[in-house]
N, C-alpha and C positions, 0 to 999 in steps of 0.2 A: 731568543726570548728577551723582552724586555725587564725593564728593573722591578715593574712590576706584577704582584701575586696574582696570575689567574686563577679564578673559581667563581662561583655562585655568589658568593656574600661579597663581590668588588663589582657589578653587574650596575652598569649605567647605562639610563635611557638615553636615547639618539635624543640629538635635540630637535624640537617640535614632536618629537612622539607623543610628548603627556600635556594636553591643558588643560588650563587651568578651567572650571565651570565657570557658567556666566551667573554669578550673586546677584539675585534681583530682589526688589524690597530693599534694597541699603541705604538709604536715603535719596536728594531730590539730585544732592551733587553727584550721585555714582554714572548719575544718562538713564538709568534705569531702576530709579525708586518709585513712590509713591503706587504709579497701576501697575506694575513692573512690567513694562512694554505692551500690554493689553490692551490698552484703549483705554476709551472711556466703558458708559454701559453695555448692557449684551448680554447677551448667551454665552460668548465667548470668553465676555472678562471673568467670568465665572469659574469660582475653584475647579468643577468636576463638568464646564462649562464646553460645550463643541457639540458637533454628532457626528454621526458617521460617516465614513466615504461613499458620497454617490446619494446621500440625502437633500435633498429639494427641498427643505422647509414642509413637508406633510406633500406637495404636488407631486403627482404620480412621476418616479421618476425616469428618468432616459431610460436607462436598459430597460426596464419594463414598456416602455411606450413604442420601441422600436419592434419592430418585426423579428420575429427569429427566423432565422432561414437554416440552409446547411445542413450536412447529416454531421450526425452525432453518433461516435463509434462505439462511445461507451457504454451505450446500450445492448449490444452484439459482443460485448467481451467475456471472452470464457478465460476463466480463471481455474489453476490447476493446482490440487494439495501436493508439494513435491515431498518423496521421502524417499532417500538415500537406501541402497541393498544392506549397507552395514546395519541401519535399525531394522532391517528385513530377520536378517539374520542374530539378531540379538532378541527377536519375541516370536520368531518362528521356529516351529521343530523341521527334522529333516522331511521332505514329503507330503506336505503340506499347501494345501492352496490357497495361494492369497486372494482375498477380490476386496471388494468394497464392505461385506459384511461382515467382514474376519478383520480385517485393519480398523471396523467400528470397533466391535467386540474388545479388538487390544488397544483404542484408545490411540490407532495413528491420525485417526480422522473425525471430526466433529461430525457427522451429518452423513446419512446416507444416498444423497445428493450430490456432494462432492465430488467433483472430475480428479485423476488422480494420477502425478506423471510419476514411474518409478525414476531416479536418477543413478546414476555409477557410482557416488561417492563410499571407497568402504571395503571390506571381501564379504563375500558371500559363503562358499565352502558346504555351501548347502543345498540339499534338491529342493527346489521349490518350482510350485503350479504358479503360475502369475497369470491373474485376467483382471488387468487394469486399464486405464482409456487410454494412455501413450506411457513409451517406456524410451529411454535413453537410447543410443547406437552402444554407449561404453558398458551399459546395465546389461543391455539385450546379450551382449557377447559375452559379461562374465556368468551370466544366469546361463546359458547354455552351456558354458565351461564346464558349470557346476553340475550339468546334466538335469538342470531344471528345464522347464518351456515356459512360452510366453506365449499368451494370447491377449490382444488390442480388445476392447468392446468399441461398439458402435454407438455414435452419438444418438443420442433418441430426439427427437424432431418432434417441436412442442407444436399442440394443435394451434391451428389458426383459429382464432374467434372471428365468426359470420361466416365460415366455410361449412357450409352441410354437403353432405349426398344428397343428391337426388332419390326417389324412393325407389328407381328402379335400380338406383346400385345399391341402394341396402338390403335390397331384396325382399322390398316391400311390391304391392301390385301396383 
């Protein structure tokens, strides 16, 4: 160790780590007084003076002028409420079935809409009925430990708008 005291309160910056700010307005000898690097008039020389990235002066701009192309994924994305076996087992009794309107009921899930993956994180120690949309490999195995079951639901398949039957498959004449 050297002669001098390490700790917190002896803590020196590298040098170039801190500069100094650049002081504008300091008069004409500082290089940077009077419009303090601004220009002359403008929009810009203006205190609260710019706009925004990708603005055109009011002309419609690029990104909107150019064509979109491409698929876009995030219209197809399912999204999953995840909740761990341990909160399973901290608002469930023994023998009891979980699904989507019993995890509303206790407040695991906003919306009874919700896709819903059970995960492993936790013990369980309890029987539980589980029919929720996807469930862990680590969940699935400690819920059967526990002499619970699980059952998947099936993704429900939203209608197509401009798809009719025909009236002979409605079983109309």
């Amino acid at each position: 160790m050297s002669d001098e005291i390490q700790g917190l309160h002896n803590l020196v910056a590298v040098r170039g780590a801190r500069k100094r700010i650049k002081r504008v307005g300091r008069g004409e000898g500082s290089g940077i007084g009077k419009t303090s690097g601004r220009g002359m008039k403008g929009q810009k020389a203006r205190k609260s003076g710019g706009v925004r990235p990708g603005f055109e002066g009011g002309q419609l701009p690029l990104a909107i002028r150019l064509p979109k192309r491409g698929f876009k994924n995030y219209l197809f994305k399912k999204t999953y409420t995840p909740i761990n076996i341990g909160r399973l087992a901290e608002r469930f009794e023994d023998g009891e079935t979980v699904n989507i309107a019993s995890l509303l009921e206790r407040g695991l899930v906003s919306k009874t809409s919700a896709r819903v993956k059970i995960l492993g994180e936790g013990d369980i120690g309890k029987k539980l009925n589980i029919e929720v949309h996807k469930v862990s490999a680590s969940a699935r195995s400690k819920i059967e430990a526990a002499g619970g079951t699980v059952s998947t639901l099936e993704p429900t398949e939203k209608v197509k708008r401009g798809k009719y039957k025909k009236k002979s498959e409605r079983g109309e004449g």
